[in-house]
C-alpha positions as CSV (number, residue, x, y, z in Angstrom):
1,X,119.4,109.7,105.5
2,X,116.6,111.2,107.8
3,X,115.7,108.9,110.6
4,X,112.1,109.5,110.2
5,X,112.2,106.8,107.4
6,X,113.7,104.0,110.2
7,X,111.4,101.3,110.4
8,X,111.2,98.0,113.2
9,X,109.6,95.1,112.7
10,X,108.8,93.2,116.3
11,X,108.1,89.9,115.8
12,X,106.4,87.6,119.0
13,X,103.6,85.7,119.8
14,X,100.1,85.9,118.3
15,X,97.4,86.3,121.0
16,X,96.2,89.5,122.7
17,X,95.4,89.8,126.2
18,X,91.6,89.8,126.9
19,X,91.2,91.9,129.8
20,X,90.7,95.4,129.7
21,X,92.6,97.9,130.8
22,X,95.2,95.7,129.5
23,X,97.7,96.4,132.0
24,X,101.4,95.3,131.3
25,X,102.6,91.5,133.1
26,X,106.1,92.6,133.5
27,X,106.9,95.8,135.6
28,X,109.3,97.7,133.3
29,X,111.8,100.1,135.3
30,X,109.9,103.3,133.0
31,X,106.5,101.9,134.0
32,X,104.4,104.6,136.0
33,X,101.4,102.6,136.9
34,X,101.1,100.3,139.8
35,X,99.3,97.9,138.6
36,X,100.2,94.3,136.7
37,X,98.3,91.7,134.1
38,X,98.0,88.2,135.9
39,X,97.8,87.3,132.0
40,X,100.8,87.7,129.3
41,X,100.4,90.7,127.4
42,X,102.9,90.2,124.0
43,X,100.8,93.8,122.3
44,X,102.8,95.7,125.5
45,X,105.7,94.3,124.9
46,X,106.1,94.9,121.2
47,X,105.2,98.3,121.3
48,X,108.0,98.4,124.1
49,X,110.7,96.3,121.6
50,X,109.3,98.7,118.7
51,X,110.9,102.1,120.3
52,X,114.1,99.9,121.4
53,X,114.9,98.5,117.9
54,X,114.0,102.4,116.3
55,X,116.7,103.6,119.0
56,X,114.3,106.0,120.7
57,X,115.9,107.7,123.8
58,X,118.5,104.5,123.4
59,X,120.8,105.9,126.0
60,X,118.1,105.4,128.8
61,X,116.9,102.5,127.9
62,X,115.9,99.7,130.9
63,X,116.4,102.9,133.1
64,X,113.3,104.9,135.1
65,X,113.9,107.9,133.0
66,X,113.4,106.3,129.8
67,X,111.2,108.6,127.6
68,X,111.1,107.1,123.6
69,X,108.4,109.6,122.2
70,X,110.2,112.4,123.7
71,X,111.8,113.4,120.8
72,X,108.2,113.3,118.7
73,X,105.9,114.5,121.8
74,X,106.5,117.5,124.2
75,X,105.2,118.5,127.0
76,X,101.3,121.1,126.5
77,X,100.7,119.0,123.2
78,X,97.6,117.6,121.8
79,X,98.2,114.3,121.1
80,X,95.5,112.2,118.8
81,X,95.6,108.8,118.4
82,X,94.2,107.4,114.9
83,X,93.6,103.5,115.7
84,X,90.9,101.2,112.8
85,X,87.8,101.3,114.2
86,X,86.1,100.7,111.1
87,X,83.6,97.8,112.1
88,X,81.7,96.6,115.1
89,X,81.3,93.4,113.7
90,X,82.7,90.8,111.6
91,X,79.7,90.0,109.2
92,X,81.1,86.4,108.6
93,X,81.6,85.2,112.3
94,X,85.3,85.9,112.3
95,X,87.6,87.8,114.1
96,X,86.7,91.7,114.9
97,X,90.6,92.2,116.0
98,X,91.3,91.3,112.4
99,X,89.6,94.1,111.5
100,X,89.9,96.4,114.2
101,X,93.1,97.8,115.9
102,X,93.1,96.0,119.5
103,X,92.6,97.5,122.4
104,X,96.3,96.2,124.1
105,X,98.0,97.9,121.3
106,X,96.5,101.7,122.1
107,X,96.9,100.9,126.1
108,X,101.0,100.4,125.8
109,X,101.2,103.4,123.6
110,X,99.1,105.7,126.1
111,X,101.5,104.9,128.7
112,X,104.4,106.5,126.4
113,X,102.4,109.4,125.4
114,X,101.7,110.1,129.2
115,X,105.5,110.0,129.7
116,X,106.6,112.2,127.3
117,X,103.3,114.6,127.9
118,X,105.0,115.2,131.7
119,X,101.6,116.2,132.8
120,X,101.0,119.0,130.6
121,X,98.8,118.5,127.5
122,X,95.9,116.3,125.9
123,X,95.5,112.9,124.6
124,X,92.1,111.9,122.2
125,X,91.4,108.5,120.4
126,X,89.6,109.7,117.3
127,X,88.2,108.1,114.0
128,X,85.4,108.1,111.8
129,X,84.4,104.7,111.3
130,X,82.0,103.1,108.6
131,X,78.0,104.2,108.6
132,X,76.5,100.9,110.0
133,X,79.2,100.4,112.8
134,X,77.8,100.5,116.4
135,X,80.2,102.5,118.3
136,X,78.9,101.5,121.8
137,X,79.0,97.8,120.7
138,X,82.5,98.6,120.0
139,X,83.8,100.6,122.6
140,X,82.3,97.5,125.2
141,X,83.7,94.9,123.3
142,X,87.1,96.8,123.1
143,X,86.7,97.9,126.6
144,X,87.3,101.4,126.1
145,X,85.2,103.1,128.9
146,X,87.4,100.8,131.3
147,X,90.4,101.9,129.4
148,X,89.3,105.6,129.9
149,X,88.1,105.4,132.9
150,X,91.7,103.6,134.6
151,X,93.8,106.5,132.6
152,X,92.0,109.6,134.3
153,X,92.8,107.7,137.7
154,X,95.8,106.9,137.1
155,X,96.8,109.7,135.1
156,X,94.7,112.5,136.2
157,X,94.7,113.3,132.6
158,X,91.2,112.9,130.4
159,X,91.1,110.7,127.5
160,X,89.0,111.7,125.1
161,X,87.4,108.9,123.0
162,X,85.6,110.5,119.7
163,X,83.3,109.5,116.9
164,X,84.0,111.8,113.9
165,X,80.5,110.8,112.2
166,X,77.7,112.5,111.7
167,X,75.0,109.6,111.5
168,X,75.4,106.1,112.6
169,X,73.5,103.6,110.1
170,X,71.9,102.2,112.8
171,X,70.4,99.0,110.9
172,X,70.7,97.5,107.4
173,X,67.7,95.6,105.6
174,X,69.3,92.9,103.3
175,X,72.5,95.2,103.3
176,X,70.6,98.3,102.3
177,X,71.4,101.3,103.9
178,X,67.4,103.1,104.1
179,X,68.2,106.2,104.9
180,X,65.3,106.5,107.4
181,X,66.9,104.0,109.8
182,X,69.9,106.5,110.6
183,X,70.7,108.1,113.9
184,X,72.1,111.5,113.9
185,X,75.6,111.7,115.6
186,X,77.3,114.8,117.0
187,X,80.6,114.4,114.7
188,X,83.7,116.5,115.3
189,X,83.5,118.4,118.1
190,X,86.0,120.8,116.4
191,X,84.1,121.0,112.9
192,X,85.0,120.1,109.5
193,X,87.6,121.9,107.5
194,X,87.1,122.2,103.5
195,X,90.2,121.5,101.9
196,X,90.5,121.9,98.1
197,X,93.0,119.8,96.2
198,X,92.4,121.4,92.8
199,X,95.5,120.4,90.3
200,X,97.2,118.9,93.6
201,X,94.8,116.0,93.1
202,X,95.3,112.9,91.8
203,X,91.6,113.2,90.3
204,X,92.8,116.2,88.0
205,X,92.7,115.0,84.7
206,X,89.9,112.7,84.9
207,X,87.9,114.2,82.1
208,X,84.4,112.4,83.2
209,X,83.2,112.7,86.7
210,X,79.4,112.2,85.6
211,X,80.3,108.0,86.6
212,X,81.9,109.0,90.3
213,X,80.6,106.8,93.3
214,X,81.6,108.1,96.6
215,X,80.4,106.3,100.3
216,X,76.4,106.5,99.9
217,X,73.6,106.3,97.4
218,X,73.4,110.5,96.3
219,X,76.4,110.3,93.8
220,X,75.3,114.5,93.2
221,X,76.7,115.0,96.3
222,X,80.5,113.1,95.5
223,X,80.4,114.8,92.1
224,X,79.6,118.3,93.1
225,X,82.9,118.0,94.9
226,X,84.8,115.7,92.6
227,X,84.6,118.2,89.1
228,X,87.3,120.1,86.7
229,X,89.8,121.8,89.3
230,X,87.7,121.3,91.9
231,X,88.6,118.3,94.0
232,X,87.4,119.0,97.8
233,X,87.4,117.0,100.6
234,X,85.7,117.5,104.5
235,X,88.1,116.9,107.1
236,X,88.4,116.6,111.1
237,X,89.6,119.7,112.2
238,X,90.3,117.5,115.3
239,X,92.8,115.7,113.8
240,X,94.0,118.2,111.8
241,X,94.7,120.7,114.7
242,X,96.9,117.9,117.1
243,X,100.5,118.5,117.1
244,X,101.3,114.8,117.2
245,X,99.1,112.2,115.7
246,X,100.2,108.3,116.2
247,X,98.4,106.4,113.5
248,X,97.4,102.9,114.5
249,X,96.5,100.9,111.8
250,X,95.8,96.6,110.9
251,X,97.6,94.6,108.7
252,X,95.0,93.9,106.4
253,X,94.4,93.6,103.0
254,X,91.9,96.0,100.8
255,X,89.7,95.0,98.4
256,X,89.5,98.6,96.7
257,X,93.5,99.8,96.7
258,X,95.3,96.4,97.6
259,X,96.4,97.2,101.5
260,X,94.6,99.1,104.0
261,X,97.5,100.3,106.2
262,X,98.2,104.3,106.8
263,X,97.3,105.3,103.6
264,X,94.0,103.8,103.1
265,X,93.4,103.9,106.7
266,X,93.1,107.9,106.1
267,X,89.8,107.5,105.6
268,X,89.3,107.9,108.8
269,X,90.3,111.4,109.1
270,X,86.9,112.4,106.7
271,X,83.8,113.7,108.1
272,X,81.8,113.4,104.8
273,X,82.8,110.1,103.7
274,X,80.9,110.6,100.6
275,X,83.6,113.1,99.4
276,X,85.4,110.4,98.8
277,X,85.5,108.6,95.5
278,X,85.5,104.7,96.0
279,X,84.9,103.6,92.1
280,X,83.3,104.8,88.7
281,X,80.2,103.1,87.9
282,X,79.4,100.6,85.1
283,X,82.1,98.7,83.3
284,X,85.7,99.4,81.6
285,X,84.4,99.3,77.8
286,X,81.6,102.1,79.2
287,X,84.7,104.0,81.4
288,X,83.6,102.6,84.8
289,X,85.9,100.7,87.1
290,X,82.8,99.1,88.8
291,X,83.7,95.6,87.7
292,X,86.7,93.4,85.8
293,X,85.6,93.4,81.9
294,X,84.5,90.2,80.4
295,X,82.8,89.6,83.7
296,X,79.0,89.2,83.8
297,X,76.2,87.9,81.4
298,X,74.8,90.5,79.4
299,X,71.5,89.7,82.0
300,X,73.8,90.4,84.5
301,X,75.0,93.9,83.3
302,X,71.5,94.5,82.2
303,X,70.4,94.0,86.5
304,X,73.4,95.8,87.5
305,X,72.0,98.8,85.2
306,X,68.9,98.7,86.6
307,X,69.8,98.5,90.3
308,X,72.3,101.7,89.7
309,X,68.6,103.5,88.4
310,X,67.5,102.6,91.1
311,X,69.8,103.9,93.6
312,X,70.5,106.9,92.0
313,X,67.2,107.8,91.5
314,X,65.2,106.5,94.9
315,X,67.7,105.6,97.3
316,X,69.9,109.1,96.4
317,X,66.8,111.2,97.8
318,X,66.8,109.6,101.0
319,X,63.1,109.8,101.4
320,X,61.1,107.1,103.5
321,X,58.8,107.6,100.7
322,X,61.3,106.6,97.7
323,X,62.9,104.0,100.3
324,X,59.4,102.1,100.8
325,X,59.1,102.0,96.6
326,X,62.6,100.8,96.3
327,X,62.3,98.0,98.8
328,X,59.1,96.4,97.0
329,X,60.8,97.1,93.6
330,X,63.8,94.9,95.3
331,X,61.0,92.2,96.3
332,X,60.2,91.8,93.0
333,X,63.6,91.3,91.5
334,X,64.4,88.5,94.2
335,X,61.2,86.9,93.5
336,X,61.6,87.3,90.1
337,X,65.1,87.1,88.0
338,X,67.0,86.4,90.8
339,X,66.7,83.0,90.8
340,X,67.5,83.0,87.1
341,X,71.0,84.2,88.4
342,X,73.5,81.0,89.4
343,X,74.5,80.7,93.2
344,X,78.0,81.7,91.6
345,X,77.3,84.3,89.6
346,X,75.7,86.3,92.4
347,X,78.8,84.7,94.6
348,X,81.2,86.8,92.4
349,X,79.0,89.8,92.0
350,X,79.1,90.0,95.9
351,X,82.8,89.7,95.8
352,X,84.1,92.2,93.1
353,X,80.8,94.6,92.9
354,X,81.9,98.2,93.7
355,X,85.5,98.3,92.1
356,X,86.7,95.7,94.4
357,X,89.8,94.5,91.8
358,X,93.3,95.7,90.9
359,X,91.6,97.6,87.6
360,X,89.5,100.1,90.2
361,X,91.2,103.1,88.8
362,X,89.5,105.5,91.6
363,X,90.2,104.4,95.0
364,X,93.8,104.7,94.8
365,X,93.5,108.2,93.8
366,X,91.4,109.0,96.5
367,X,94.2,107.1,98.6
368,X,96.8,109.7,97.0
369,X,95.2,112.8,98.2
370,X,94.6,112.0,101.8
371,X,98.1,110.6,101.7
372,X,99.0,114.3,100.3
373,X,96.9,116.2,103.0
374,X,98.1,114.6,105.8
375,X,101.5,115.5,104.8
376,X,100.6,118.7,103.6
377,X,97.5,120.7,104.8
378,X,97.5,122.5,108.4
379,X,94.3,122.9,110.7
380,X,93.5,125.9,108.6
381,X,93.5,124.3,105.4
382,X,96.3,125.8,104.3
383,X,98.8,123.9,101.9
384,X,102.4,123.8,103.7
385,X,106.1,122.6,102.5
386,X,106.7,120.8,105.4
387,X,104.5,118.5,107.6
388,X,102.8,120.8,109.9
389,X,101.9,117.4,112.1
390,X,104.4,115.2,113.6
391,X,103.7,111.8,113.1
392,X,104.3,107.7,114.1
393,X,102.8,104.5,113.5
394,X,102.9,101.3,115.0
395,X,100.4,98.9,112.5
396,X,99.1,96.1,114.5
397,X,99.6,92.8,112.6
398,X,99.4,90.6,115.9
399,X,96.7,89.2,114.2
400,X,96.1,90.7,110.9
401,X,93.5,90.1,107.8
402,X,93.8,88.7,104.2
403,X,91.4,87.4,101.6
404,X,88.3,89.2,101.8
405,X,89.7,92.6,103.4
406,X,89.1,94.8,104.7
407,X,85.6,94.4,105.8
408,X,85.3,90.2,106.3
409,X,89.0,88.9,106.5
410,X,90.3,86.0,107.1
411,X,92.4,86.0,110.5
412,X,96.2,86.2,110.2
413,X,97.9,85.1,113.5
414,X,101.4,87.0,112.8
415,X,102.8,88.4,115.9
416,X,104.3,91.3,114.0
417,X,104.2,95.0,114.8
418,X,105.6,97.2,112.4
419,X,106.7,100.5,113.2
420,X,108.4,104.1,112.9
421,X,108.3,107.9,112.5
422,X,107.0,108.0,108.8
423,X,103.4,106.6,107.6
424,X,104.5,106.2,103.7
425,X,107.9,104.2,104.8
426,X,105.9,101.8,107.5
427,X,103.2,101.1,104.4
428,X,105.7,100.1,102.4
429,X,107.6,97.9,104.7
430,X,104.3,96.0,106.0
431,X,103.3,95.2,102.0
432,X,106.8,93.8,101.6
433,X,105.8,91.7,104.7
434,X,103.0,90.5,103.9
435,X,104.5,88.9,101.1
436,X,102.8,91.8,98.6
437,X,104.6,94.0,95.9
438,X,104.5,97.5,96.6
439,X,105.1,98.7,93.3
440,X,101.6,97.1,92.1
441,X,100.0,99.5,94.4
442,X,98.8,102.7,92.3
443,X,98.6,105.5,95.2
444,X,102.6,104.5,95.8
445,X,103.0,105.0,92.1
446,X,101.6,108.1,92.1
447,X,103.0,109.7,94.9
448,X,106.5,108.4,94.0
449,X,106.4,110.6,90.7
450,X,105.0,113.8,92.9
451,X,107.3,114.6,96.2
452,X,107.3,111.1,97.9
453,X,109.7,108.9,96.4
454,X,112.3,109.7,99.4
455,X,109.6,107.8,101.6
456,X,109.9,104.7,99.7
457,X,113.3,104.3,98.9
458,X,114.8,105.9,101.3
459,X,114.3,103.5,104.2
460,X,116.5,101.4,107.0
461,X,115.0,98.6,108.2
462,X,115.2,97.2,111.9
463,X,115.0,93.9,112.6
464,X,116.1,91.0,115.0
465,X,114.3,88.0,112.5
466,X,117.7,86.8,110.7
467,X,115.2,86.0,107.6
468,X,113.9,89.6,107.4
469,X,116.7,91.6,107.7
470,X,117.3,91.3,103.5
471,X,113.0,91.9,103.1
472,X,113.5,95.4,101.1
473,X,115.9,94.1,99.2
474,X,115.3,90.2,98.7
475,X,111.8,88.6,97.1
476,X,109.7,86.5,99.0
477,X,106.4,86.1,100.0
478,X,107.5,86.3,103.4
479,X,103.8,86.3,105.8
480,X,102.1,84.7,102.9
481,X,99.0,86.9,102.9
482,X,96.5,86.2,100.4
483,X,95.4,89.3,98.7
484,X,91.8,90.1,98.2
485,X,90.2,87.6,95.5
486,X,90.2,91.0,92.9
487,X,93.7,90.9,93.6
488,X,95.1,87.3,93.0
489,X,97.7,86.8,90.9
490,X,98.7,90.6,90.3
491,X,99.5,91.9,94.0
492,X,101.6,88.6,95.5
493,X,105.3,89.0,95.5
494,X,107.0,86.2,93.9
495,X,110.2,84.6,94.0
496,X,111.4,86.3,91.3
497,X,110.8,89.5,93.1
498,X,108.0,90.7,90.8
């Protein structure tokens, strides 16, 4: 069996350190820098217990010489890191670090990257998070300037930190994204790279792509790429050129595909997020995925109607013009029908609106094919047997998300890291964690039955929790997360193992 499907779960205390750089509290014999955390830091000592329990570099262990990536990094590479970065915010008051990959957890694994790099090479933090997140607001709540500016002296070594987005939604208007309000970014330094799925997709077969709702209002522009054989996507030719990438993600769950993870977390890897398909509008007895059947009123599906007109043919032009017309039109409504609507009825709109349920028969799809072209598309664009990429993960589930993930979660103190040298078997592991059934998840599924099943069965786990150690094999609900309210009572792992 190849090692690359070993996976470690760490298990330790909940809480993160606060202060940035987030330097270790314990002076490990392979530690480089001089400097120490008068406050515990458990995220530096996980990632530390990770390699030990994966048996990186075992033999030097505890020793000065100690180098666990070195099998995975050499010296001269480029090494990218791909943390969650997808909010700036948590719109409920909760959490950001259970939505958002902390800080602590990136630090520890920069120091192991710089020891394996000897020197020679180049380190950048990248993703490509959603429209309306403030980057700056993040990067000074996570303390990333301190974080990059303590690497280059201790390091001499830059670190770059980069925003693959185009245009930053810099404000939403009663959760309308006017198109006027949005601040040109300057994206991937590198460029985008087209890729083309064609049959390779997991869209290939869908007969009706007229329904197709990508990341923003002009569905033309997700259809014109989602069509037939064609099935294209715009990637970061920054992540697609690094020889290593290290792949960060939470432990959270998703409203649209069940878990966010590696998988889903892919996302962040697009530079046109509105080549990706999140849901089909309108409902299943019309061939959408937008919403559960037997769900709304027919007034409800009648305003539902009307507000996709109106997207698709004001918002769509992004015109301050057709913006102005839709946001008096929008007036009228809430003055108007709305409060015809019951406080739960609009409750459950919010919630499920957008194919947020275990029926969205899109999402998961989309999920498959970045999964695919990860594993399987070079900096060129080029298909390849092999991964042209090495790769690791560590997912941060110190504190993790459930319920209303990924976007407004509740917070999940679990202590947990989860870790090892191939994306597909850590996604798996974490759902069985998290008290979740894998096999309900469609994008596993489908990528079982086209190259991938070795990724999912073929797996060792590592543990030093007595209770885990039967987890692939033994039903539980284990972490107890709830799964998003689209996803009760189909995604939970029960006793019975089903």
């Amino acid at each position: 069996m190849s090692v690359s499907y070993r996976v470690a779960i760490w298990k330790g205390k909940a809480h993160y350190p606060s202060l940035s750089p987030f330097h270790p509290s314990i002076t490990y014999p392979e530690y480089r820098g001089q400097d120490l955390s008068q406050e515990e830091n458990p995220a530096y000592e996980g990632v530390r217990e990770s390699f030990r329990l994966l048996g990186m570099d075992v033999g030097r262990f505890n020793t000065p010489e100690w180098n666990p990536l070195g099998e995975i990094i050499h010296p001269g590479d480029r090494v990218l890191i791909k943390p969650n970065f997808v909010l700036s915010h948590h719109a409920d008051g909760g959490n950001l670090f259970s939505i958002v990959t902390h800080p602590s957890v990136i630090r520890a694994v920069l120091d192991y990257v710089v020891l394996a790099l000897k020197g020679e090479g180049s380190v950048v933090i990248s993703d490509a998070p959603q429209m309306d997140c403030d980057f700056s607001t993040l990067s000074e709540q996570m303390g990333l300037s301190i974080l990059q500016d303590w690497f280059w002296h201790a390091y001499k070594m830059p670190l770059e930190i980069v925003d693959l987005r185009s245009f930053w939604q810099k404000e939403m208007r009663d959760g309308v994204a006017y198109s006027h309000l949005r601040m040109p970014l300057p994206g991937d330094p590198l460029g985008e790279q087209w890729v083309n799925l064609g049959k390779r997709s997991a869209f290939y077969g869908v007969t009706d792509s007229s329904r197709f709702y990508g990341a923003d209002y002009d569905r033309n522009e997700v259809i014109r790429h989602h069509h037939g054989e064609v099935h294209e996507y715009a990637l970061s030719r920054t992540v697609l050129s690094a020889d290593v990438v290290i792949s960060i993600p939470k432990l959270k769950v998703h409203k649209k595909v069940g878990v966010t993870l590696n998988a889903k977390g892919l996302v962040g890897i697009c530079t046109n997020k509105n080549t990706l398909v999140h849901y089909q509008v309108g409902f299943p007895e019309q061939g959408g995925d937008q919403f559960p059947p037997d769900f709304l009123s027919p007034i409800e599906k009648l305003s539902i109607r009307a507000q996709r007109w109106l997207f698709d043919h004001l918002l769509a032009r992004q015109n301050p013009l057709f913006n102005r017309v839709y946001g008096l039109l929008r007036s009228a409504y809430r003055k108007t029908l709305r409060p015809v609507m019951t406080g739960e009825s609009e409750a459950k709109k919010r919630i499920f609106d957008g194919g947020n349920w275990y029926g969205n028969d899109s999402a998961w799809r989309m999920t498959a094919d970045l999964a695919q072209m990860f594993y399987h598309v070079d900096a060129h664009g080029n298909w390849c047997d092999l991964p042209p990429r090495r790769m690791f993960s560590i997912v941060d589930g110190i504190i993790g998300g459930d319920r209303e993930g990924p976007l407004t979660p509740r917070a999940r103190p679990a202590g947990v890291l989860i870790s090892g040298e191939d994306l597909l078997a850590v996604d798996w592991v974490a759902t069985r964690l998290m008290g979740l059934n894998p096999q309900q998840l469609r994008w596993i599924e489908w990528l079982q039955i086209h190259g991938f099943a070795d990724h999912f069965s073929e797996i060792s786990l590592i543990t030093e929790v007595p209770e885990w150690l039967d987890l692939l094999s033994k039903p539980g609900r284990y972490l107890e997360f709830e799964p998003h309210p689209g996803w009760k009572n189909y995604l939970e792992l029960d006793d019975s193992g089903t």
